[in-house]
N, CA and C of each residue as an Amber inpcrd file, in Angstrom:
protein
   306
   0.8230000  -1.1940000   0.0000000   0.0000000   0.0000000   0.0000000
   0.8600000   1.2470000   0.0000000   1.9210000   1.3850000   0.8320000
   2.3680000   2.4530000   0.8170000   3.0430000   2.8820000  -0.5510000
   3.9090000   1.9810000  -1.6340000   4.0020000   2.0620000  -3.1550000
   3.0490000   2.3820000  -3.8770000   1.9940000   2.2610000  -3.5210000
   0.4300000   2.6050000  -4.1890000   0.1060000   3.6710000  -4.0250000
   0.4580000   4.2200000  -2.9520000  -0.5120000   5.7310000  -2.3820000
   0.8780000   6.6760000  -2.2850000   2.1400000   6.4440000  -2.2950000
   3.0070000   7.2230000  -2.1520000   3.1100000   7.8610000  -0.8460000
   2.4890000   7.3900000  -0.1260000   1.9600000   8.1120000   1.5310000
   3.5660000   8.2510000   2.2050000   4.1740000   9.2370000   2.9530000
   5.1720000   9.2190000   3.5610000   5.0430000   8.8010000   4.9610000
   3.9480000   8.8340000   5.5420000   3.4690000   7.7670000   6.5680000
   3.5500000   6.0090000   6.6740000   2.8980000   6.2600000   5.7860000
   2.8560000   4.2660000   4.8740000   4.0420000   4.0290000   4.8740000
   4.7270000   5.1000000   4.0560000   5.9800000   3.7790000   3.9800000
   7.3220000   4.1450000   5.1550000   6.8210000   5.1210000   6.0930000
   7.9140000   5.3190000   7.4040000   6.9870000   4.2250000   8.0980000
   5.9700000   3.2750000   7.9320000   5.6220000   2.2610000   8.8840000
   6.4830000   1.0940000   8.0700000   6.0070000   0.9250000   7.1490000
   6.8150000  -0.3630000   6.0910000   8.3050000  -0.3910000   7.0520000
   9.0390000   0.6390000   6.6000000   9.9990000   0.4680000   7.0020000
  10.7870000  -0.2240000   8.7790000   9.3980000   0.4390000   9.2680000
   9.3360000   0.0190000  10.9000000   9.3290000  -1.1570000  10.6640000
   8.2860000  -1.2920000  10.1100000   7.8360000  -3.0290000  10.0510000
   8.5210000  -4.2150000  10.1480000   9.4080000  -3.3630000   9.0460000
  10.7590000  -4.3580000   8.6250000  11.8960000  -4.5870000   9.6670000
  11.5560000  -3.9610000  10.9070000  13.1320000  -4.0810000  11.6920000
  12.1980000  -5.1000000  13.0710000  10.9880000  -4.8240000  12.5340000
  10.5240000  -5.7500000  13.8880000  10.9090000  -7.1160000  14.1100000
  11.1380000  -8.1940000  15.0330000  11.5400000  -9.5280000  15.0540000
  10.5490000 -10.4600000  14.1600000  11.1330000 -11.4400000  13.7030000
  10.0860000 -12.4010000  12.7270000   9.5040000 -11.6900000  11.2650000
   9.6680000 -10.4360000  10.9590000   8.8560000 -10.2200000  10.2040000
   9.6150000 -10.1570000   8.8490000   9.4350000 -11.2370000   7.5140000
   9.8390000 -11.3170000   6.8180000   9.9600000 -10.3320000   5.9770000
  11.2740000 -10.3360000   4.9940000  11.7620000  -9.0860000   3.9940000
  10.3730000  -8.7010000   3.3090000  10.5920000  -7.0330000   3.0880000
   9.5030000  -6.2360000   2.4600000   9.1570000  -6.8090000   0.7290000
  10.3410000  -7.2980000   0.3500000   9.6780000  -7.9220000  -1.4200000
   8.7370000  -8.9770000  -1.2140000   8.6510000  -9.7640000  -0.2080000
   8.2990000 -10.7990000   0.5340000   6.2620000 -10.6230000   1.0610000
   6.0830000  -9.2760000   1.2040000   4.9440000  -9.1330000   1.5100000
   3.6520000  -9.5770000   0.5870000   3.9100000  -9.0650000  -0.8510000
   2.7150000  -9.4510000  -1.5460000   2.7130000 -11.0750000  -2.0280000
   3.5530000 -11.7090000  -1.2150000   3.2130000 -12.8480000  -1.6960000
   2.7770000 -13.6950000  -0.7230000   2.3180000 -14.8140000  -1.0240000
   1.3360000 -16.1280000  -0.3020000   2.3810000 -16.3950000   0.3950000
   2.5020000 -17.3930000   1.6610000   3.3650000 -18.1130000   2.7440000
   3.6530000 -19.1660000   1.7180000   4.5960000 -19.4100000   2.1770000
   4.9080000 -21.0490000   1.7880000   4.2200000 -22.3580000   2.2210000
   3.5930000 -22.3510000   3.1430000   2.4450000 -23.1740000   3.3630000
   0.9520000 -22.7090000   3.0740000   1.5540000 -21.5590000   2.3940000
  -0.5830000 -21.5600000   1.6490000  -0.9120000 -22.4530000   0.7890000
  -1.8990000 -22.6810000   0.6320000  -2.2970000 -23.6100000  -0.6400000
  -3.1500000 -22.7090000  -1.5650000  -3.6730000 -23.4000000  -2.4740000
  -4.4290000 -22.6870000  -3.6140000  -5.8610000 -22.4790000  -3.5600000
  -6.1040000 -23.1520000  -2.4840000  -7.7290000 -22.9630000  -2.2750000
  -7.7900000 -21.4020000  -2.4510000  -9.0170000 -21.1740000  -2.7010000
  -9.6500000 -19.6280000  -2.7630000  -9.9310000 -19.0820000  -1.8450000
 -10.0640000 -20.0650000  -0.5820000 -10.6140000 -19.9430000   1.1360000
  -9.7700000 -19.7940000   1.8560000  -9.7390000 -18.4560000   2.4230000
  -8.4730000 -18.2320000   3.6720000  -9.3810000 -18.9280000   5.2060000
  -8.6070000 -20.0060000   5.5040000  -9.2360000 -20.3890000   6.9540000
  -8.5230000 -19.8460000   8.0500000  -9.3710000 -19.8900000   8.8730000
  -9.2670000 -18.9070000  10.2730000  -8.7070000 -20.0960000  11.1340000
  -7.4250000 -20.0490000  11.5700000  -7.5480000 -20.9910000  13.0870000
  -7.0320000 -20.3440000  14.2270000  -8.1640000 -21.1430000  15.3600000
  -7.9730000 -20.4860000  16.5110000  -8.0130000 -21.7490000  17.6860000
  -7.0780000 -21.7110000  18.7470000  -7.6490000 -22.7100000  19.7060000
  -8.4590000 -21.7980000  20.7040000  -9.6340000 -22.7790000  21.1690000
 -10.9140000 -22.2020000  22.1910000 -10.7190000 -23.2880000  23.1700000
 -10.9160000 -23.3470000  24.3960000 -11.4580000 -24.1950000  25.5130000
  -9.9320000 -25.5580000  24.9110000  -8.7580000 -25.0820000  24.4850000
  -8.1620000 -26.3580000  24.0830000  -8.1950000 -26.7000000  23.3760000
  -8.8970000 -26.5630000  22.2730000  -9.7910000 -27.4130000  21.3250000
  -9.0480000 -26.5920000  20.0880000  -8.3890000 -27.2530000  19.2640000
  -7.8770000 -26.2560000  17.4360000  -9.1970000 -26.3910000  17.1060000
  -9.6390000 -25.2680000  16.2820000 -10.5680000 -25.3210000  15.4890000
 -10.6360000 -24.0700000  14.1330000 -10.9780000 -24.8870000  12.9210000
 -10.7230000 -24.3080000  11.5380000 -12.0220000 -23.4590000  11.2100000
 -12.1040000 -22.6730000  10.8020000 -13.2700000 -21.9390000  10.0650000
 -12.7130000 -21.3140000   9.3770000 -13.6580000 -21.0830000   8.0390000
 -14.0610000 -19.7200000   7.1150000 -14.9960000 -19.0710000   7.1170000
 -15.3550000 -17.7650000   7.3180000 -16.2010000 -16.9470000   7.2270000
 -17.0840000 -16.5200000   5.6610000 -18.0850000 -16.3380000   6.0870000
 -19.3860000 -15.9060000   4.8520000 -19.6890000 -14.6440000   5.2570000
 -19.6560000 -13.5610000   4.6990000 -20.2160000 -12.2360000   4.6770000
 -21.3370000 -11.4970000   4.0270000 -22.3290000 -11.1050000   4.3320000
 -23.2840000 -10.9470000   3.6210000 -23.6260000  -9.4610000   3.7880000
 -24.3030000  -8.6520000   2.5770000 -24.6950000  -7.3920000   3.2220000
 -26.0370000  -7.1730000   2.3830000 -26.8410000  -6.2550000   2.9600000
 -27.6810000  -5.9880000   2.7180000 -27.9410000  -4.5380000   1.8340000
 -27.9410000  -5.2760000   0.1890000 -27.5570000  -3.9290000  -0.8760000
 -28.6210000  -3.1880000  -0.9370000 -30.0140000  -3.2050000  -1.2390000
 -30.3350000  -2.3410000  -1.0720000 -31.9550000  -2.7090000  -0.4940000
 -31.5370000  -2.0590000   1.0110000 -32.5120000  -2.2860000   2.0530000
 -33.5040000  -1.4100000   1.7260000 -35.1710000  -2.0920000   2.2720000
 -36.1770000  -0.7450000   2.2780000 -36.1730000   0.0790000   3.5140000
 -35.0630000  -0.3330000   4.2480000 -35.4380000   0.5620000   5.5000000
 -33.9370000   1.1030000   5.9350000 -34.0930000   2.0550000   6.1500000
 -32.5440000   2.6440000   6.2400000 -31.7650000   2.2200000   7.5510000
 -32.5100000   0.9820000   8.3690000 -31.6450000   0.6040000   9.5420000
 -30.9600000  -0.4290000   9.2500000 -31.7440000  -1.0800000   7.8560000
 -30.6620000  -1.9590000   6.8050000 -29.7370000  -1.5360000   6.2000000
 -29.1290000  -0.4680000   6.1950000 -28.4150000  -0.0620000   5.3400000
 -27.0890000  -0.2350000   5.4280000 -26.3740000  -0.6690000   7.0760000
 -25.2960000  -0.7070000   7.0140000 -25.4480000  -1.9790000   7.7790000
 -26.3980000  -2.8280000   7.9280000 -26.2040000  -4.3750000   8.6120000
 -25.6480000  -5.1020000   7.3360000 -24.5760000  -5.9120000   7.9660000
 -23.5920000  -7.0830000   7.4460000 -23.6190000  -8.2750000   8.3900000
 -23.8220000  -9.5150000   7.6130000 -24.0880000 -10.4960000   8.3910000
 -22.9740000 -11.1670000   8.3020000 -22.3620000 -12.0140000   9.6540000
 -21.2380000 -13.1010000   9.1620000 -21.6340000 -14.3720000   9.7920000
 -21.2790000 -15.1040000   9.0890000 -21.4620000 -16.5930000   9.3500000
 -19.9260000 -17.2240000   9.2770000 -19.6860000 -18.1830000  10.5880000
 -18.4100000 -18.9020000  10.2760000 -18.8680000 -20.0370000  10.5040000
 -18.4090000 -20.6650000   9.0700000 -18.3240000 -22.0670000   8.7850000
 -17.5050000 -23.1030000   9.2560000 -17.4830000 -24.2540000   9.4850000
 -15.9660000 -25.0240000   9.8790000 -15.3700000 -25.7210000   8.8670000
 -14.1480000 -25.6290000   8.4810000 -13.1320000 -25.7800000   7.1990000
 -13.0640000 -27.1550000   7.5860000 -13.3250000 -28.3490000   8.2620000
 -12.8410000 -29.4590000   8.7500000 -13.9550000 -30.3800000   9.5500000
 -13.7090000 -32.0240000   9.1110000 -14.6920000 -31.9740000   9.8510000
 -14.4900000 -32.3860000  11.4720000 -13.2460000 -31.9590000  11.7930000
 -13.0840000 -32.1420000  13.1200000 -13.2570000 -30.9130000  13.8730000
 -13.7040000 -29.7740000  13.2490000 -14.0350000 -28.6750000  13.8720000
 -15.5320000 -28.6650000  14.0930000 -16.3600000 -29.0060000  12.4520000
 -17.3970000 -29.4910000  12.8710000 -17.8450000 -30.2450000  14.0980000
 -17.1680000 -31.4210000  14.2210000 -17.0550000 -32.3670000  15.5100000
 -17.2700000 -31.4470000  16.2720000 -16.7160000 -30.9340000  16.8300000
 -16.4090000 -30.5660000  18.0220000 -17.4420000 -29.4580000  17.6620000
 -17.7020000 -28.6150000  17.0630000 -18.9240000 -27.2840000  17.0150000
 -20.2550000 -28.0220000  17.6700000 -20.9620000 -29.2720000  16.8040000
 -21.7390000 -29.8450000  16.8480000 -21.6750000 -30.6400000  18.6030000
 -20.5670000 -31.0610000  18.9600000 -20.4420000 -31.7500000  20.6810000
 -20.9910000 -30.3410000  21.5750000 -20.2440000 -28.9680000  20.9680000
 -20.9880000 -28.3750000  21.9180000 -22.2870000 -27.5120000  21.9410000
 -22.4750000 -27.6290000  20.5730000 -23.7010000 -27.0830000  20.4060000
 -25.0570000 -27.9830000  21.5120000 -24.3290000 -29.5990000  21.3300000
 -25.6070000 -30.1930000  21.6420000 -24.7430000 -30.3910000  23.4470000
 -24.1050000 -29.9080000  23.7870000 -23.9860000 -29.7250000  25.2570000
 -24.7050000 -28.5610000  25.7290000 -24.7350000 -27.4960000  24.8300000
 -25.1990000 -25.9080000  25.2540000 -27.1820000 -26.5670000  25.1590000
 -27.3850000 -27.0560000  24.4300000 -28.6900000 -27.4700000  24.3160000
 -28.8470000 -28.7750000  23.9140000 -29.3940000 -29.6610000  25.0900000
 -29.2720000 -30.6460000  25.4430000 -30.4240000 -31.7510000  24.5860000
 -31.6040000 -30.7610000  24.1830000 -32.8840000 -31.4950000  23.6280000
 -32.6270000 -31.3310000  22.0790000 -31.1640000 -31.0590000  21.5170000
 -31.1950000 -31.3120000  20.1150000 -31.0730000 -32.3420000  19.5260000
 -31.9160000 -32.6020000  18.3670000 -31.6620000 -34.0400000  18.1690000
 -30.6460000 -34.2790000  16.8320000 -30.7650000 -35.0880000  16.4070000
 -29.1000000 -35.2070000  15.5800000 -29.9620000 -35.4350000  14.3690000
């Protein structure tokens, strides 16, 4: 971004950026990790309660609402990338509510 906008801000952070620990060389930024893959889906992981668990997110917005309190609601939905996240979504869904049936 900061090559894009010419910003003298932008790129006195770039440069910060670059002296911080771990953070790989600046030619290095616009490209994928070496363990990305090609999927089109960036998954989210996070551990909760212990537990790894994978998701991708769905975003939805509402283009053109009849009521102007629609106008800036965005919905997200996270999906689970795995089905061991599933697993485990579904164990506690039906712990949080006990009368679900399968």
């Amino acid at each position: 971004m900061a090559g894009r906008t010419d910003d003298p801000a932008l790129r006195a952070l770039a440069v910060e950026a670059q002296s911080w620990p771990g953070v790989p060389a600046r030619k290095s930024w616009s490209d994928p990790a070496p363990t990305d893959s090609d999927s089109p889906v960036l998954t989210w992981r996070i551990r909760l309660h212990g537990r790894d668990l994978a998701l991708f997110t769905i975003m939805s917005v509402v283009g053109t609402p009849w009521e102007i309190g629609l106008s800036e609601l965005t919905i997200e939905t996270f999906v689970p990338a795995d089905p061991d996240t599933h697993d485990i979504l579904w164990e506690w869904s039906r712990t949080s509510h006990p009368d679900t049936t399968a």
